[in-house]
CHARMM-style PDB file with segment names, atoms N, HN, CA, C and O in Angstrom:
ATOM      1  N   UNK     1      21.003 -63.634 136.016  1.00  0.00      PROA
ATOM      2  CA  UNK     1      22.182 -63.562 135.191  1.00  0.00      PROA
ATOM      3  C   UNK     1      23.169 -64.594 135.725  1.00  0.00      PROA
ATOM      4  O   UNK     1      23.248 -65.006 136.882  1.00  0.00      PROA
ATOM      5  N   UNK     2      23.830 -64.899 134.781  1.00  0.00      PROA
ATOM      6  HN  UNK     2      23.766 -64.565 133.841  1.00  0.00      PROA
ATOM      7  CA  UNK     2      24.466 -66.623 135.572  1.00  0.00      PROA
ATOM      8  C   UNK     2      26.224 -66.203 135.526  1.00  0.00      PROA
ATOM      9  O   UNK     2      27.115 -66.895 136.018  1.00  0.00      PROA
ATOM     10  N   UNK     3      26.395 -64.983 134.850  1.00  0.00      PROA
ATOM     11  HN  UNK     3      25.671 -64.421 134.450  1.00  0.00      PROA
ATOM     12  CA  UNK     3      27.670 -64.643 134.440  1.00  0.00      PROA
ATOM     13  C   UNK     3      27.436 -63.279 135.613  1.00  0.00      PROA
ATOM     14  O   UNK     3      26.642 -62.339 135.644  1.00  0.00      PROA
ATOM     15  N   UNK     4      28.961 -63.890 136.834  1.00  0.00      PROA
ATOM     16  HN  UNK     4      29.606 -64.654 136.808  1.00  0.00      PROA
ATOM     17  CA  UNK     4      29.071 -62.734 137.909  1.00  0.00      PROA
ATOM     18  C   UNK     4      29.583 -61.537 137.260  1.00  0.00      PROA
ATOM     19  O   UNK     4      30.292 -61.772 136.281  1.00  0.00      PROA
ATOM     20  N   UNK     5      29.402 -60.292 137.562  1.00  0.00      PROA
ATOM     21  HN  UNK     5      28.827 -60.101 138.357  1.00  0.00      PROA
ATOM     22  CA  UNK     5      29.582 -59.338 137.647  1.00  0.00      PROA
ATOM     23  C   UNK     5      30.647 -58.654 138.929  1.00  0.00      PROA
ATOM     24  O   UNK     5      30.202 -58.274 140.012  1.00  0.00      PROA
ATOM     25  N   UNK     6      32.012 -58.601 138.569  1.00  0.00      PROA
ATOM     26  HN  UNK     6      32.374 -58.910 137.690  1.00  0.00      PROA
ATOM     27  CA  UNK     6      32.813 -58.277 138.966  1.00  0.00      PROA
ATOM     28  C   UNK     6      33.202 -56.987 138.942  1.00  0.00      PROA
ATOM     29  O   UNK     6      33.146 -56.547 137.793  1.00  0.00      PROA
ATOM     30  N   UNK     7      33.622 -56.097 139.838  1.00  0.00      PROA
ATOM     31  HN  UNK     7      33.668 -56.455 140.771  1.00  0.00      PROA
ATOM     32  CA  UNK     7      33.733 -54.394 139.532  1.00  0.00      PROA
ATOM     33  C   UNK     7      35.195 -54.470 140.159  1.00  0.00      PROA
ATOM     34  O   UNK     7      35.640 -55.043 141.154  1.00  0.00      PROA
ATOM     35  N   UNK     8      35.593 -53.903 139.474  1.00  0.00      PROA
ATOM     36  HN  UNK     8      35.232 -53.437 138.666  1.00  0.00      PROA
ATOM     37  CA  UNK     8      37.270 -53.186 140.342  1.00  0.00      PROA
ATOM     38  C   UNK     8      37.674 -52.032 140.833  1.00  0.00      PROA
ATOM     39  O   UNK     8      38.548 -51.504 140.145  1.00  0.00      PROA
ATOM     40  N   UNK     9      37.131 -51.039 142.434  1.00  0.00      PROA
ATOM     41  HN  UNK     9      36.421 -51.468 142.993  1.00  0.00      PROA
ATOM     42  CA  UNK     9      37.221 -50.127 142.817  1.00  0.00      PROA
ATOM     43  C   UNK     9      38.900 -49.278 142.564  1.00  0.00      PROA
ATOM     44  O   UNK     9      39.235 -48.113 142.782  1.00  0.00      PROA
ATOM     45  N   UNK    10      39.668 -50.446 142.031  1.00  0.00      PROA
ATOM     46  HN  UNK    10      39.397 -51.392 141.854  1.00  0.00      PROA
ATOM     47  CA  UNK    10      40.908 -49.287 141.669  1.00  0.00      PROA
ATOM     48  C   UNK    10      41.137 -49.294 140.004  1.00  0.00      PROA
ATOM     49  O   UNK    10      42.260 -49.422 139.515  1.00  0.00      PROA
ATOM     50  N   UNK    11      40.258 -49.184 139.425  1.00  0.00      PROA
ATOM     51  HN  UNK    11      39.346 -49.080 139.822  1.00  0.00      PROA
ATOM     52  CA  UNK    11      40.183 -49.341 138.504  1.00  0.00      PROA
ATOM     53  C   UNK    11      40.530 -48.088 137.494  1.00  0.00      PROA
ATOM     54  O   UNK    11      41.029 -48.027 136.371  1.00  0.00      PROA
ATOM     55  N   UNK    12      39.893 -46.860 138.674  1.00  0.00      PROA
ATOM     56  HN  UNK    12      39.487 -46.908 139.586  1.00  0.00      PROA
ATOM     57  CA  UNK    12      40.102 -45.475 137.774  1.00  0.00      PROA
ATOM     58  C   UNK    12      39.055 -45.853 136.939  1.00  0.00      PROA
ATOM     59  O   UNK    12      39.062 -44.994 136.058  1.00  0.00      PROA
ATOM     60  N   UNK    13      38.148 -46.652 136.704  1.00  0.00      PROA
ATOM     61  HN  UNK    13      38.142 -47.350 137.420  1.00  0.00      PROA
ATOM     62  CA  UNK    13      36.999 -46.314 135.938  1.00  0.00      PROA
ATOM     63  C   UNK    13      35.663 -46.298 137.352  1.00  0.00      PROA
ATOM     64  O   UNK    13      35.524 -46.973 138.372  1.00  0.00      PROA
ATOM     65  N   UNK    14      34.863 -45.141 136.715  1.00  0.00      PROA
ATOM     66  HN  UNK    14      34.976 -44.593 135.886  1.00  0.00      PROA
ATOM     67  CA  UNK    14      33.429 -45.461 137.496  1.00  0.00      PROA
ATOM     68  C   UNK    14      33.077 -46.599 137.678  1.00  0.00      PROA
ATOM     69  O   UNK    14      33.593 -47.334 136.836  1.00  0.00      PROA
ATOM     70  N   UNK    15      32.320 -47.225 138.505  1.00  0.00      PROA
ATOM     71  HN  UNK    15      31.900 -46.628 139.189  1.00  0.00      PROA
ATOM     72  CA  UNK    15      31.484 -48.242 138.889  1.00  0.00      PROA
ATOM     73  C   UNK    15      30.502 -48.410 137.976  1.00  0.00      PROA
ATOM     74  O   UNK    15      30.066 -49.539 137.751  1.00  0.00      PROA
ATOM     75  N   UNK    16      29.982 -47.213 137.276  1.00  0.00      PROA
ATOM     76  HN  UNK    16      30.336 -46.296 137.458  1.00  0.00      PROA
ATOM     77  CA  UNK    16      28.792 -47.426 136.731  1.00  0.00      PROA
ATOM     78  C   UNK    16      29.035 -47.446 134.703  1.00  0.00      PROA
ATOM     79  O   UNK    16      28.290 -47.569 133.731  1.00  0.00      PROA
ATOM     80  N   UNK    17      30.533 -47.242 134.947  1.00  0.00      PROA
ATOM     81  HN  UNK    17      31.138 -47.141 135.737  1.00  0.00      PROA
ATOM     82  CA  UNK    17      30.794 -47.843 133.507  1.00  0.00      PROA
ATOM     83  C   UNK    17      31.471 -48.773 133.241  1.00  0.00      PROA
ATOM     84  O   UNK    17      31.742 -49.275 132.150  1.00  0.00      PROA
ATOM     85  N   UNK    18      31.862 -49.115 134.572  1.00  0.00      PROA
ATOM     86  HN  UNK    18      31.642 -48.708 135.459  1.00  0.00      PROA
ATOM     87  CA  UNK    18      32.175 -50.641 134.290  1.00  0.00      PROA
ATOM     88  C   UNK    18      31.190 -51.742 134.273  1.00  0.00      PROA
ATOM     89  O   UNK    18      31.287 -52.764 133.594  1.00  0.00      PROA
ATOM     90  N   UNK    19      30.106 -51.397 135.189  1.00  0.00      PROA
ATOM     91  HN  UNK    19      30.027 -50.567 135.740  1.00  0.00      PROA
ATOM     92  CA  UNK    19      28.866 -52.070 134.500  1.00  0.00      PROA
ATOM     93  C   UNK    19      28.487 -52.338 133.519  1.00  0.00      PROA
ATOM     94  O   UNK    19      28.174 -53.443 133.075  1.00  0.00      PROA
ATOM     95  N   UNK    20      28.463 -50.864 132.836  1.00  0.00      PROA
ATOM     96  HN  UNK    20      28.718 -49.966 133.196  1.00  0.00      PROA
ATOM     97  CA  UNK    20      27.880 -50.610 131.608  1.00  0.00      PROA
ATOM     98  C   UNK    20      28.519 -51.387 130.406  1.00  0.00      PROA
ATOM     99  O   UNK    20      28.120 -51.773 129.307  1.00  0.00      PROA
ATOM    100  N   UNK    21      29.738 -51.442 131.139  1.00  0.00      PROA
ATOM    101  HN  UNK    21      30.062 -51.129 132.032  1.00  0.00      PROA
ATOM    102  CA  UNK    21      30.884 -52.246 129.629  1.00  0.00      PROA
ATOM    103  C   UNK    21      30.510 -53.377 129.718  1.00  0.00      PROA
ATOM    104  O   UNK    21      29.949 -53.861 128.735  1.00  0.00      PROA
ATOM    105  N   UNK    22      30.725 -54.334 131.146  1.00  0.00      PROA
ATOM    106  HN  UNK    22      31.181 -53.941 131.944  1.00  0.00      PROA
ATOM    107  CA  UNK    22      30.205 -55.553 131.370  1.00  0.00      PROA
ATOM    108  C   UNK    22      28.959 -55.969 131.067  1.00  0.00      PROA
ATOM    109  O   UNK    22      28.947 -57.181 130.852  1.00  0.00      PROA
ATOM    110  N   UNK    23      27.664 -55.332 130.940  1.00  0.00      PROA
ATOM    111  HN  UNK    23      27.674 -54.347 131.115  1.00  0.00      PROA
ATOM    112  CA  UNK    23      26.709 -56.214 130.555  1.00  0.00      PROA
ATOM    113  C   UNK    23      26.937 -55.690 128.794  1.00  0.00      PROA
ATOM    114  O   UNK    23      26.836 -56.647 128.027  1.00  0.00      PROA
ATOM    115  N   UNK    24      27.180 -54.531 128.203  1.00  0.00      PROA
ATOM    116  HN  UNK    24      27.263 -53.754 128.826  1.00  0.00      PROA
ATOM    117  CA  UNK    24      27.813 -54.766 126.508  1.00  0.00      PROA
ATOM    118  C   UNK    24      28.246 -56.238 126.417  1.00  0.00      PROA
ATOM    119  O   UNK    24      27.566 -57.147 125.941  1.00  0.00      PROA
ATOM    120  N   UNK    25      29.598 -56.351 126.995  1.00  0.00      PROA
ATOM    121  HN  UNK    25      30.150 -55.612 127.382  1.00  0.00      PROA
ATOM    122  CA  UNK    25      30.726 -57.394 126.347  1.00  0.00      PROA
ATOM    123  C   UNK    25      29.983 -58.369 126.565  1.00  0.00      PROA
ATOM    124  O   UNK    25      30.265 -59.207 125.708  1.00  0.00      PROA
ATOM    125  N   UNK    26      28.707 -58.978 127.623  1.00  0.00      PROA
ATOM    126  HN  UNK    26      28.478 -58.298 128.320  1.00  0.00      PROA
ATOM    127  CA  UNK    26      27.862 -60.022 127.845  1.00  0.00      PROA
ATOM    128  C   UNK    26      26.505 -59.948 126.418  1.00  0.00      PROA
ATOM    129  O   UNK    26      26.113 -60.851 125.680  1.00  0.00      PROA
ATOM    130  N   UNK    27      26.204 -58.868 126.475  1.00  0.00      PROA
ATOM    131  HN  UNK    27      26.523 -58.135 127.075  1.00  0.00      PROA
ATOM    132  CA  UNK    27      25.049 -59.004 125.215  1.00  0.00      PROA
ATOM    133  C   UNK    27      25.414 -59.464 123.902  1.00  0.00      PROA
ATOM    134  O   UNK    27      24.855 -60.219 123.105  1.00  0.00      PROA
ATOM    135  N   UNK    28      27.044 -58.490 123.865  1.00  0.00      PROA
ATOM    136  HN  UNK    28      27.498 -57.877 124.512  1.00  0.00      PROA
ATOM    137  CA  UNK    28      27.343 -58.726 122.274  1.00  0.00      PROA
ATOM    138  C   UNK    28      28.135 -60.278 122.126  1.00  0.00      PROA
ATOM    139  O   UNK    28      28.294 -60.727 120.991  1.00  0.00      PROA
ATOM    140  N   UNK    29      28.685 -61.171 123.493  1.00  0.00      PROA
ATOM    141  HN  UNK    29      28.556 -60.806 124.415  1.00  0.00      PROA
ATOM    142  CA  UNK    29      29.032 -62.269 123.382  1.00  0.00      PROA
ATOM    143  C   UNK    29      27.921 -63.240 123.462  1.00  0.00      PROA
ATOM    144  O   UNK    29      28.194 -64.429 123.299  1.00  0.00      PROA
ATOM    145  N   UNK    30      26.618 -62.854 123.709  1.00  0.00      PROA
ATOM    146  HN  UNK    30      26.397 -61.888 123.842  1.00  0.00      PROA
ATOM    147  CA  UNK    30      25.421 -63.957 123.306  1.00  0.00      PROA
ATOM    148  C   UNK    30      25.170 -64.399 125.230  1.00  0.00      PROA
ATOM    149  O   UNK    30      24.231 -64.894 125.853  1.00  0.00      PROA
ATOM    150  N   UNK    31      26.395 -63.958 125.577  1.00  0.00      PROA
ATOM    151  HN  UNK    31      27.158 -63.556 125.071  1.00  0.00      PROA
ATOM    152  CA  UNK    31      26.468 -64.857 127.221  1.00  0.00      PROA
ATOM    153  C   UNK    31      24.793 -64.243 128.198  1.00  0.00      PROA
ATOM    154  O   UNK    31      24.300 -64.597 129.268  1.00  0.00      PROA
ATOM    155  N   UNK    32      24.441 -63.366 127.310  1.00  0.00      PROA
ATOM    156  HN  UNK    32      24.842 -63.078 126.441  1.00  0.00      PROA
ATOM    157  CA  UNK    32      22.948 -62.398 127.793  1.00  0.00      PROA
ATOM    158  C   UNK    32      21.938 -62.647 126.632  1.00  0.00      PROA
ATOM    159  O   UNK    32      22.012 -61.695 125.855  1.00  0.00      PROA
ATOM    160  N   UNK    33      21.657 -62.929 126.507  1.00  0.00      PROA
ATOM    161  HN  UNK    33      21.597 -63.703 127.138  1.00  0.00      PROA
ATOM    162  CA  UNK    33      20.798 -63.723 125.123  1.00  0.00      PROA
ATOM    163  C   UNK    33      19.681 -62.409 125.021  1.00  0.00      PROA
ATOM    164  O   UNK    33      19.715 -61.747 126.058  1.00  0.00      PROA
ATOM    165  N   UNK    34      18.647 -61.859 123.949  1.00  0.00      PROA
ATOM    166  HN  UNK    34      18.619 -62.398 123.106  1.00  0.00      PROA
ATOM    167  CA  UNK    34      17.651 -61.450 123.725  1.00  0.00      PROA
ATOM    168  C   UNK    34      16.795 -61.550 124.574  1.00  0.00      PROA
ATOM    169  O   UNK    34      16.795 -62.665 125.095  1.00  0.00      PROA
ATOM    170  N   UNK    35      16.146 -60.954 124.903  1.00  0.00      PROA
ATOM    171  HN  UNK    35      16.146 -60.048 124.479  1.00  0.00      PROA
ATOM    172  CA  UNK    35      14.891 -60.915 126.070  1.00  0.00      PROA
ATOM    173  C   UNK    35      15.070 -61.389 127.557  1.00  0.00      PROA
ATOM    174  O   UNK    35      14.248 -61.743 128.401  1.00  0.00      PROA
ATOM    175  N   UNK    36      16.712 -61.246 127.580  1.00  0.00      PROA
ATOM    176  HN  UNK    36      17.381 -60.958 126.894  1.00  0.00      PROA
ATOM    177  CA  UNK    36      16.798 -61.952 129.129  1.00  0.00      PROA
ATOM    178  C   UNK    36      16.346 -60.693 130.241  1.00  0.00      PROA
ATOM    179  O   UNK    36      16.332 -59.551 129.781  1.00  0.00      PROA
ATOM    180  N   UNK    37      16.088 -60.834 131.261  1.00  0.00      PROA
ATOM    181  HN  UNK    37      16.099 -61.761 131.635  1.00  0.00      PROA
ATOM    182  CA  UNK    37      15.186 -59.596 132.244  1.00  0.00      PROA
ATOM    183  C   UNK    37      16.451 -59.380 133.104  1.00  0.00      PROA
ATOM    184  O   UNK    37      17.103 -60.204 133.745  1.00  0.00      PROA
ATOM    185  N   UNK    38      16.551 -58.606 133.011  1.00  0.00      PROA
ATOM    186  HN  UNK    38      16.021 -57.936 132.490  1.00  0.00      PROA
ATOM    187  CA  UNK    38      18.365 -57.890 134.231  1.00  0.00      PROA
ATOM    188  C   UNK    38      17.971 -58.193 135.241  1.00  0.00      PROA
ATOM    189  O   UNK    38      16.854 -58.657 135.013  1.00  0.00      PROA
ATOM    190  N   UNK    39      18.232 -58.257 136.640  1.00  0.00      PROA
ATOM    191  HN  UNK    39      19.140 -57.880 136.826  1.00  0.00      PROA
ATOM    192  CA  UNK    39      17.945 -57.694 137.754  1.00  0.00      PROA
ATOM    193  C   UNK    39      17.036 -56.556 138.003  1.00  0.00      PROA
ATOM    194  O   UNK    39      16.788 -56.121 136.878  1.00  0.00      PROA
ATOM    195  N   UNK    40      16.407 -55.840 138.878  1.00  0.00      PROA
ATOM    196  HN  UNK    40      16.609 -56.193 139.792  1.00  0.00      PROA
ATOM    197  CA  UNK    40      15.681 -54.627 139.406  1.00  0.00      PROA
ATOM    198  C   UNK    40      17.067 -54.190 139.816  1.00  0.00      PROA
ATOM    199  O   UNK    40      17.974 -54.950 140.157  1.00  0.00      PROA
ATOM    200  N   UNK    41      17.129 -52.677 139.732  1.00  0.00      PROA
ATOM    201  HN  UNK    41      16.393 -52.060 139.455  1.00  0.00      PROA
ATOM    202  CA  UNK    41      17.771 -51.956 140.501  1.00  0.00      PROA
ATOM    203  C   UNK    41      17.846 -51.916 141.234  1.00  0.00      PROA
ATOM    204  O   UNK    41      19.073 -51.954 141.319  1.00  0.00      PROA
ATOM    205  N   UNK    42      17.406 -51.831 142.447  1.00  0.00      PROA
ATOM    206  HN  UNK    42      16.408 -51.800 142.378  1.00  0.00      PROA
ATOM    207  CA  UNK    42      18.104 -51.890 143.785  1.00  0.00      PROA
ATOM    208  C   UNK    42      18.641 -53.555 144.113  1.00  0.00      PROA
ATOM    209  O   UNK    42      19.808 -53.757 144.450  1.00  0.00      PROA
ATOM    210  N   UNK    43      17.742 -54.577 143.983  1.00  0.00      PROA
ATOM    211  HN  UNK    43      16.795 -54.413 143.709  1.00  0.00      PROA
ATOM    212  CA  UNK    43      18.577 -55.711 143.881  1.00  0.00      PROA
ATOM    213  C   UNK    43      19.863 -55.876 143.110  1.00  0.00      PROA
ATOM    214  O   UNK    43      20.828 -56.315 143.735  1.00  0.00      PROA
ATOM    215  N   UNK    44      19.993 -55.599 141.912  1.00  0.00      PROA
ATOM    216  HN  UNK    44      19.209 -55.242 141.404  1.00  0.00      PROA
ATOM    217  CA  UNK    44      21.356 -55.534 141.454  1.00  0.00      PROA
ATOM    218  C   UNK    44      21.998 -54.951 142.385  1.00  0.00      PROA
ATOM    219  O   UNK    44      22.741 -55.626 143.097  1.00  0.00      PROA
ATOM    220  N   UNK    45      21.846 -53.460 142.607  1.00  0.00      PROA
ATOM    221  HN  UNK    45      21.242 -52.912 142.028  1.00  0.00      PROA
ATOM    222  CA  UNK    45      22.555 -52.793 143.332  1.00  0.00      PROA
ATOM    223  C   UNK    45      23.249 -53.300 145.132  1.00  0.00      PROA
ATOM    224  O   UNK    45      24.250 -52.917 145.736  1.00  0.00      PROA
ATOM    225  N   UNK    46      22.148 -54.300 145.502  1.00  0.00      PROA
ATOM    226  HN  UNK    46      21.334 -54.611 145.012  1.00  0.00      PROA
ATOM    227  CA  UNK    46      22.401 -54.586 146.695  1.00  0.00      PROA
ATOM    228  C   UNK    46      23.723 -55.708 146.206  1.00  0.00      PROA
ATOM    229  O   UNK    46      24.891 -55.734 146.594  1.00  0.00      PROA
ATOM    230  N   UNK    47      22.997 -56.593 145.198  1.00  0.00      PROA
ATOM    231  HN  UNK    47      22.048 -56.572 144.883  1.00  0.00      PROA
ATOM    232  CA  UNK    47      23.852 -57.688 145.280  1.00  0.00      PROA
ATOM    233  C   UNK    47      24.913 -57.399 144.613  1.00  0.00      PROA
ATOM    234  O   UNK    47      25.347 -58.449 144.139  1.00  0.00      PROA
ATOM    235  N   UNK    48      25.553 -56.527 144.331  1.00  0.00      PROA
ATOM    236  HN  UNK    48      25.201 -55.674 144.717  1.00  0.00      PROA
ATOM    237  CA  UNK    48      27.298 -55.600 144.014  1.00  0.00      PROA
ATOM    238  C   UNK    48      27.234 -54.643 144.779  1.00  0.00      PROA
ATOM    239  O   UNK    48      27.254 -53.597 144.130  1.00  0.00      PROA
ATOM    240  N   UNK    49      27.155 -54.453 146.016  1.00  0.00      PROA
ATOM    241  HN  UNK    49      27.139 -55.303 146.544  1.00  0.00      PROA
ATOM    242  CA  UNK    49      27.292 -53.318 146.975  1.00  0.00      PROA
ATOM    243  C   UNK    49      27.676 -52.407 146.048  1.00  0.00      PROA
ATOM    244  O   UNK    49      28.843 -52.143 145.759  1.00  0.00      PROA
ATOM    245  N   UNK    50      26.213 -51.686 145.346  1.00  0.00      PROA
ATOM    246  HN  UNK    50      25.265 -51.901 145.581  1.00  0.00      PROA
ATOM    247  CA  UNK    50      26.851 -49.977 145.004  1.00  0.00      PROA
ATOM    248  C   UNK    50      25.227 -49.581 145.379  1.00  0.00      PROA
ATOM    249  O   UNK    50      24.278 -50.248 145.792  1.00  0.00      PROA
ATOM    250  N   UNK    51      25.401 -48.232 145.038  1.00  0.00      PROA
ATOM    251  HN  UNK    51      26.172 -47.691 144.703  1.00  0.00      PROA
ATOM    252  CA  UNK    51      23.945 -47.800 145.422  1.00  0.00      PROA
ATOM    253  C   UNK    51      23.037 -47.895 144.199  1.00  0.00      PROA
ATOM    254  O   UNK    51      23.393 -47.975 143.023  1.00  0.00      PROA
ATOM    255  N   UNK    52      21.625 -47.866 144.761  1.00  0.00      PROA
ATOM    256  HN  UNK    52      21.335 -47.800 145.716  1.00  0.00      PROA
ATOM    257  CA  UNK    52      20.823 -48.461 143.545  1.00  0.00      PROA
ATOM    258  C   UNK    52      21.417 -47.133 142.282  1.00  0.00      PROA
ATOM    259  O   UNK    52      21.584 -47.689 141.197  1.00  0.00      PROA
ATOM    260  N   UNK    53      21.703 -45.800 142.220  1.00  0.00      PROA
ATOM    261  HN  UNK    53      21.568 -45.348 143.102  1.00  0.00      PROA
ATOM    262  CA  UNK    53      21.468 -44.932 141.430  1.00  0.00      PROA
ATOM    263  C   UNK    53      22.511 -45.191 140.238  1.00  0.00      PROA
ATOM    264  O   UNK    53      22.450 -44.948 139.033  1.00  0.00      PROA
ATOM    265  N   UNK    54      23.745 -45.930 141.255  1.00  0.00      PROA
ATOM    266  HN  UNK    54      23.795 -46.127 142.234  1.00  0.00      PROA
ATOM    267  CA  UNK    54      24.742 -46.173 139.997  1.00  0.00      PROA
ATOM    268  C   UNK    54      23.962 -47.510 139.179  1.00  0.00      PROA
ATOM    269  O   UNK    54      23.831 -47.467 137.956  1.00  0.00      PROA
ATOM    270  N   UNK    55      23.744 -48.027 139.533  1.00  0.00      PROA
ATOM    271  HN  UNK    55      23.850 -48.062 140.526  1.00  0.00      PROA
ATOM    272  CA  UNK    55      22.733 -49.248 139.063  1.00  0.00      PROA
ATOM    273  C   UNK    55      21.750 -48.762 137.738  1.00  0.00      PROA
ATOM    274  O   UNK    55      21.845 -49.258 136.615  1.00  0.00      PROA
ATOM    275  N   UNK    56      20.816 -47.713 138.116  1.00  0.00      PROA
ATOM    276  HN  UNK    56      20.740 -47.310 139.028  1.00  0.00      PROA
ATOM    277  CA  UNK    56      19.945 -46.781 137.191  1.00  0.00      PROA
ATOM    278  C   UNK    56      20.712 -45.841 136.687  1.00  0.00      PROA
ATOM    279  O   UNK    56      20.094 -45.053 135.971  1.00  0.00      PROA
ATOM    280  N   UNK    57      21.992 -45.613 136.819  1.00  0.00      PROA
ATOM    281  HN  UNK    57      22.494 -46.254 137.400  1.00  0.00      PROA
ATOM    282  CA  UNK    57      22.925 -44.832 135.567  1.00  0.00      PROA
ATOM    283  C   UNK    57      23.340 -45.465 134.703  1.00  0.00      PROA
ATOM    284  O   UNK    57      23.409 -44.915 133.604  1.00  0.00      PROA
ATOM    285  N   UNK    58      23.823 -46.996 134.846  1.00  0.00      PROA
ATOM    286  HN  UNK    58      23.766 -47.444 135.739  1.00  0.00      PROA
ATOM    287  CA  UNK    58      24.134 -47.690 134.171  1.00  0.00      PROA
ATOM    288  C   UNK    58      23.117 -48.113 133.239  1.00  0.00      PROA
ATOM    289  O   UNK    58      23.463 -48.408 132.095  1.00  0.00      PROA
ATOM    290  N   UNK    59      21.527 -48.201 133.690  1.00  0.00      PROA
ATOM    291  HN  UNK    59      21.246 -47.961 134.620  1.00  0.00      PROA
ATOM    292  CA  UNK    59      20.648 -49.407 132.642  1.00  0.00      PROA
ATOM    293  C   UNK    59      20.325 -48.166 131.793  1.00  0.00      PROA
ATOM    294  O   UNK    59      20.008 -48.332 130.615  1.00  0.00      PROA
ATOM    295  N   UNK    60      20.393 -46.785 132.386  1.00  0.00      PROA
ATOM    296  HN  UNK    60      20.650 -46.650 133.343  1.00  0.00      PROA
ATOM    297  CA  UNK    60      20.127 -45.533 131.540  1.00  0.00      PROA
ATOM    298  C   UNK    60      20.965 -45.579 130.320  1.00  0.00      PROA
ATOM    299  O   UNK    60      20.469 -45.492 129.197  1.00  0.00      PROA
ATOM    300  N   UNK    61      22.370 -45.730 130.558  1.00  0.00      PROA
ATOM    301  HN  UNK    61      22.774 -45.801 131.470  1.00  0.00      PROA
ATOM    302  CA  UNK    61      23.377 -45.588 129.450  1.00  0.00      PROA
ATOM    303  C   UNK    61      23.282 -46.624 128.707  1.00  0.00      PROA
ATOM    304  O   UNK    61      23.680 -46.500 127.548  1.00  0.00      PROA
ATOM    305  N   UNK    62      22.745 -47.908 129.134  1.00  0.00      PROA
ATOM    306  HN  UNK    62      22.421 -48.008 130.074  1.00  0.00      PROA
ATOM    307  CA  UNK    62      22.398 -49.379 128.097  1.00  0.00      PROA
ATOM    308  C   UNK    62      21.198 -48.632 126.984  1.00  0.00      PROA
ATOM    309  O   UNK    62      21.179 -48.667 125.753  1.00  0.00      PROA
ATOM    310  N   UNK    63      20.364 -48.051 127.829  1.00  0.00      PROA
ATOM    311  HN  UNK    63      20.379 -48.023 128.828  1.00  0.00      PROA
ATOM    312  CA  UNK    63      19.245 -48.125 127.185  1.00  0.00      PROA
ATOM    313  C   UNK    63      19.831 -46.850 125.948  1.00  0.00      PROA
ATOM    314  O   UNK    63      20.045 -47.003 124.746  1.00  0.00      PROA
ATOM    315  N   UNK    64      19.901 -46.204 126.397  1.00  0.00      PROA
ATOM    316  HN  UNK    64      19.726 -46.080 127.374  1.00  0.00      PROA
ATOM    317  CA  UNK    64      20.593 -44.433 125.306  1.00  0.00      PROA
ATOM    318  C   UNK    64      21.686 -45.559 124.156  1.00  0.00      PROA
ATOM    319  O   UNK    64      21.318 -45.775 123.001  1.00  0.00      PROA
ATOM    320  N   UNK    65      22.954 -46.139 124.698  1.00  0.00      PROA
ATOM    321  HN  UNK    65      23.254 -45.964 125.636  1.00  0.00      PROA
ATOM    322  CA  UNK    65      23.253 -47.029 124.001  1.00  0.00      PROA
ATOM    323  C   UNK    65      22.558 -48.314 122.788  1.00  0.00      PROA
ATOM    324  O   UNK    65      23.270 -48.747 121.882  1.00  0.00      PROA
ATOM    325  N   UNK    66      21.490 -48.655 122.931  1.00  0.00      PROA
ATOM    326  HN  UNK    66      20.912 -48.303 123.667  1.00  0.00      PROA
ATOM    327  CA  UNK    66      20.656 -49.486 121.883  1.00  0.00      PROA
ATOM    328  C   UNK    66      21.029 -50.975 122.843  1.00  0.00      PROA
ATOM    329  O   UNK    66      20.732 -52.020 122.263  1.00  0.00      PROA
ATOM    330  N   UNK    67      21.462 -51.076 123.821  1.00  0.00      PROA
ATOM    331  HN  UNK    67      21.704 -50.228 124.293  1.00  0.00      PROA
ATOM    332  CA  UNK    67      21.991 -52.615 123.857  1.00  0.00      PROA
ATOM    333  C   UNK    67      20.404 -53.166 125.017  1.00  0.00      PROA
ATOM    334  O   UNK    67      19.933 -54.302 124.977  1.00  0.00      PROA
ATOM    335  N   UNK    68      19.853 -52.000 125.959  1.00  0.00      PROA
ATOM    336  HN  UNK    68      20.236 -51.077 125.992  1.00  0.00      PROA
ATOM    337  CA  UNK    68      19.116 -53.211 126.302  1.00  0.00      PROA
ATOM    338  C   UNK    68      17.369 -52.232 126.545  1.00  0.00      PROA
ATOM    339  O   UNK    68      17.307 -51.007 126.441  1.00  0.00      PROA
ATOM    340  N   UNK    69      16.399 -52.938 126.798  1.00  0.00      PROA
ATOM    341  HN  UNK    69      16.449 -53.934 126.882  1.00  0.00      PROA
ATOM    342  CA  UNK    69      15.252 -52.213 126.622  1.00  0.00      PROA
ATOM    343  C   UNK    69      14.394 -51.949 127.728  1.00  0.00      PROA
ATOM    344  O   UNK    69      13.934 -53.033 128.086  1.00  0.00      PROA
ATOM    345  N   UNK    70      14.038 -51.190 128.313  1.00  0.00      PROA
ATOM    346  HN  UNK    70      14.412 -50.309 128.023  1.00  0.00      PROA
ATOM    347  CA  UNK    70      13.174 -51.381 129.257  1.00  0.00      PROA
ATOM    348  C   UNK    70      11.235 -51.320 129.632  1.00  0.00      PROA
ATOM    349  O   UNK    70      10.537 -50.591 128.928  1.00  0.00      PROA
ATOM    350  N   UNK    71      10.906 -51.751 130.218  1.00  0.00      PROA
ATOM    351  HN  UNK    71      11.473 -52.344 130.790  1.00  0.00      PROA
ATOM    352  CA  UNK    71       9.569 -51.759 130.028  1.00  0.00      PROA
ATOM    353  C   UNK    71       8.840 -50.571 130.745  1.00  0.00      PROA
ATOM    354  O   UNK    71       9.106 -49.998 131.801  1.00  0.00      PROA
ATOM    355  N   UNK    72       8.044 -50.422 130.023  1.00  0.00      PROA
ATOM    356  HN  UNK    72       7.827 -50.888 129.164  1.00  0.00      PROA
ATOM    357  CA  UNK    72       7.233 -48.974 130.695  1.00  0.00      PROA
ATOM    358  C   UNK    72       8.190 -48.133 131.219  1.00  0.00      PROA
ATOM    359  OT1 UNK    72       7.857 -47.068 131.738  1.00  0.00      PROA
TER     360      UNK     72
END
């Protein structure tokens, strides 16, 4: 992904929906194109210091959401 992912711990929002908003506002601006492959979870997770689970709450709520797909 070439577009950083920035989180704001005083945000008063979860970590894992600010994710969730951030890769939206990236899909629906094209800046994430169709068939692009996310990160693995725990790598995402390492490389934004959170733990992998908020990581897999987030691609959970993409996926329940319609915005991204996962394999097997």
């Amino acid at each position: 992904m070439t577009e950083k992912i920035v989180l704001d711990p005083d945000s008063g929002i979860a970590p894992y929906e600010q994710l969730r908003n951030r890769i939206s506002e990236l899909a629906r601006s094209g800046a994430l194109p169709v068939g692009h492959r996310l990160p693995t979870v725990r790598g995402f997770a390492e490389e934004l210091g959170l733990a992998a689970n908020t990581v897999a709450k987030a691609y959970r709520a993409l996926e329940a959401d319609g915005v991204i797909e996962t394999r097997g």
